[in-house]
PLY file of the C-alpha trace (Angstrom):
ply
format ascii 1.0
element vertex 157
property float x
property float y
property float z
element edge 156
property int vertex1
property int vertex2
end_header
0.00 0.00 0.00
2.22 2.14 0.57
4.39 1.75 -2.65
1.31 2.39 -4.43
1.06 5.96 -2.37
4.38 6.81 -3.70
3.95 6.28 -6.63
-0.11 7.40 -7.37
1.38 10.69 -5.35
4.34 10.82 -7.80
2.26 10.46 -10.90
-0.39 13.13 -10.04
2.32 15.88 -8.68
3.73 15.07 -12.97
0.31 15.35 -13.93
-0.38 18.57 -12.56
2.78 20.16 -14.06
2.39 18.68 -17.41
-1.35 20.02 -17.66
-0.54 23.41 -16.36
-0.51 26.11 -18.77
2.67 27.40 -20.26
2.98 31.06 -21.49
6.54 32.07 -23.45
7.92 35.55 -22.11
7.42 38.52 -24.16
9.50 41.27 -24.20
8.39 45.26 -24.36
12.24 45.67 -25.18
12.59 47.97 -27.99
15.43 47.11 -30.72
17.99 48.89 -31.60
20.58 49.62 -33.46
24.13 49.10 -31.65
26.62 51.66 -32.49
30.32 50.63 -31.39
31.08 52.57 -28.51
34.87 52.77 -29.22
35.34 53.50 -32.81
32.30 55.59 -34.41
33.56 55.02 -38.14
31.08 58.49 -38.84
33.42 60.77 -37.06
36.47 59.66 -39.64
39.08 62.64 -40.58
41.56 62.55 -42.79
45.17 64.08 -41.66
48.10 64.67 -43.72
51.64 65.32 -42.37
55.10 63.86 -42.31
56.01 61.25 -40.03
58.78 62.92 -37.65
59.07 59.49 -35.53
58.55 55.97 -35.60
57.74 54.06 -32.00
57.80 50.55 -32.76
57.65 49.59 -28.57
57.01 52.69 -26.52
58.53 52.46 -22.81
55.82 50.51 -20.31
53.70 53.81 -19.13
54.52 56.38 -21.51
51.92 55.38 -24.20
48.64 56.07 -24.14
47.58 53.19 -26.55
49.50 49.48 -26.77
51.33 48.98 -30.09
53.24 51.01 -32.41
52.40 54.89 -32.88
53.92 57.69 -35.67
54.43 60.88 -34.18
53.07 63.04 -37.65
53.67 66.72 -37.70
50.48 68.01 -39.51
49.52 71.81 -39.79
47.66 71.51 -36.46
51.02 69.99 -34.26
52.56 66.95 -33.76
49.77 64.17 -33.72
50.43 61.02 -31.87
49.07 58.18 -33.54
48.08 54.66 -32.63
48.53 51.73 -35.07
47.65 49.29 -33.14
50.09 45.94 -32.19
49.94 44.32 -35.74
50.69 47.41 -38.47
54.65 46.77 -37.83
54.81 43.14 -38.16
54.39 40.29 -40.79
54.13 40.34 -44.54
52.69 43.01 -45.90
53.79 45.42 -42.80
53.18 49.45 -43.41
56.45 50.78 -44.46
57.07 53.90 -42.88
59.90 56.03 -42.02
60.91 59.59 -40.32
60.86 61.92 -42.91
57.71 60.22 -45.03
54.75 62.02 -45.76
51.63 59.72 -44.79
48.00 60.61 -45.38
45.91 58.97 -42.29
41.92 58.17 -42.26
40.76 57.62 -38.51
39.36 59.32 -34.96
40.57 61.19 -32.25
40.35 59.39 -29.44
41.47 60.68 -25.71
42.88 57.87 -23.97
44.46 58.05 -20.82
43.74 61.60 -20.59
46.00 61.77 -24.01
44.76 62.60 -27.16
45.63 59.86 -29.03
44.73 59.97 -33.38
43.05 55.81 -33.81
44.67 55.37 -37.19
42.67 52.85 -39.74
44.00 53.41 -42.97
47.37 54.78 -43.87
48.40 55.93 -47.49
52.12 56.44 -47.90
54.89 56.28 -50.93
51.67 54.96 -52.70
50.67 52.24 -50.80
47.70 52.34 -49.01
47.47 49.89 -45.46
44.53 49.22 -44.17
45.44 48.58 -39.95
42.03 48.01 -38.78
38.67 47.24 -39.36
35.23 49.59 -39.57
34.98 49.12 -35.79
38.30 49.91 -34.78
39.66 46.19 -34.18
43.33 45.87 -35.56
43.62 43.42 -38.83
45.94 40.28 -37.76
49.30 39.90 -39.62
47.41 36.54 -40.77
44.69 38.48 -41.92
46.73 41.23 -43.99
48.83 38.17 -45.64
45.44 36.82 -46.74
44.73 39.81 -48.34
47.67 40.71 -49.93
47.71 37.14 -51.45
44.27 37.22 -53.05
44.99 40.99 -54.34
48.31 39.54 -56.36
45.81 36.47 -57.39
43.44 39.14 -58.87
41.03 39.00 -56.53
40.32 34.90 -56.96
40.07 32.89 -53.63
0 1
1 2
2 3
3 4
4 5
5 6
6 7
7 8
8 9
9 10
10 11
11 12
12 13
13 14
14 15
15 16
16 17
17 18
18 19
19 20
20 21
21 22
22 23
23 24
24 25
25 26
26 27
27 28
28 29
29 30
30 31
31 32
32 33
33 34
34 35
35 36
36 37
37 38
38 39
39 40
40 41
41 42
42 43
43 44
44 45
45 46
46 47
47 48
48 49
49 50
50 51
51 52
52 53
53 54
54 55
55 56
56 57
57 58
58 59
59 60
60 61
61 62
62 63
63 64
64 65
65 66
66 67
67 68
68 69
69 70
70 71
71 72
72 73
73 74
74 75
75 76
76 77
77 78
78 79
79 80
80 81
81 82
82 83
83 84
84 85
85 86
86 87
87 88
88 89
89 90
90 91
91 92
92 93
93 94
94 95
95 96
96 97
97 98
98 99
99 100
100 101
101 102
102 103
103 104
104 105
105 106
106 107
107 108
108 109
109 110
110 111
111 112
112 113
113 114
114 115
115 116
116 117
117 118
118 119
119 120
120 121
121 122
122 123
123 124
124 125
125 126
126 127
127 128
128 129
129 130
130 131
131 132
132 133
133 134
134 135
135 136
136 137
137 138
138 139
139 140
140 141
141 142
142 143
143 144
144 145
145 146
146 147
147 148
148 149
149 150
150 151
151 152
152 153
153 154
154 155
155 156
């Protein structure tokens, strides 16, 4: 009798779940649009200068941004500029010394409590390197190789 208890008890507390109603959860969330909080690709300027010094490793505290930076004297002053860890390294590395003239596509950023020019496209001695990506996020040295291979293949993956 009392394994039949168990189990009758056991069978209607399933029953009773089972048969209860279920509802899915609705949300009066709004959608929208997500605009990258770090790079806004709409507030782009171009800057033009000549490069008066190349940082491949700045000493630990002094930069305002990890990885490489140009120090570019434009018509407005000296502009430090962040090109991330990769630009420097691999095949198909920007090219870039003291004394070149460089056109650079990005935003100023302050970092740090530095004003630091974010740097995604440079164009110098007619090459044009593209360092990061519509959001901001630096292109891989894998990445760049990639695309400098399928640019000499015409295009063809």
């Amino acid at each position: 009798m009392k394994w039949r208890s168990g189990v009758l008890g056991a069978l209607a507390l399933g029953l009773c779940v089972s048969v209860m109603p279920l509802h899915a959860q609705t949300s009066d969330v709004s959608t929208r649009p997500v605009a990258h909080p770090w790079y806004d690709i709409t507030k782009e300027v171009t800057l033009t200068g000549t490069v008066t010094s190349v940082v491949k490793t700045p000493a630990r505290g002094t930069e305002a941004m990890v990885g490489s930076h140009l120090l570019v004297e434009t018509n407005s002053g000296v502009v430090d500029t962040s090109l991330g860890k990769y630009a420097l390294r691999g095949k198909g590395a920007l090219s870039v010394t003291t004394g070149d003239r460089v056109q650079l596509t990005g935003i100023m950023k302050t970092v740090r409590d530095k004003q630091v020019f974010v740097a995604r496209v440079i164009l110098t001695n007619g090459h044009a390197y593209a360092l990061r990506n519509e959001h901001g996020l630096a292109y891989l040295p894998s990445a760049r190789e990639g695309t400098a291979n399928s640019e000499a293949k015409g295009g063809t993956l």
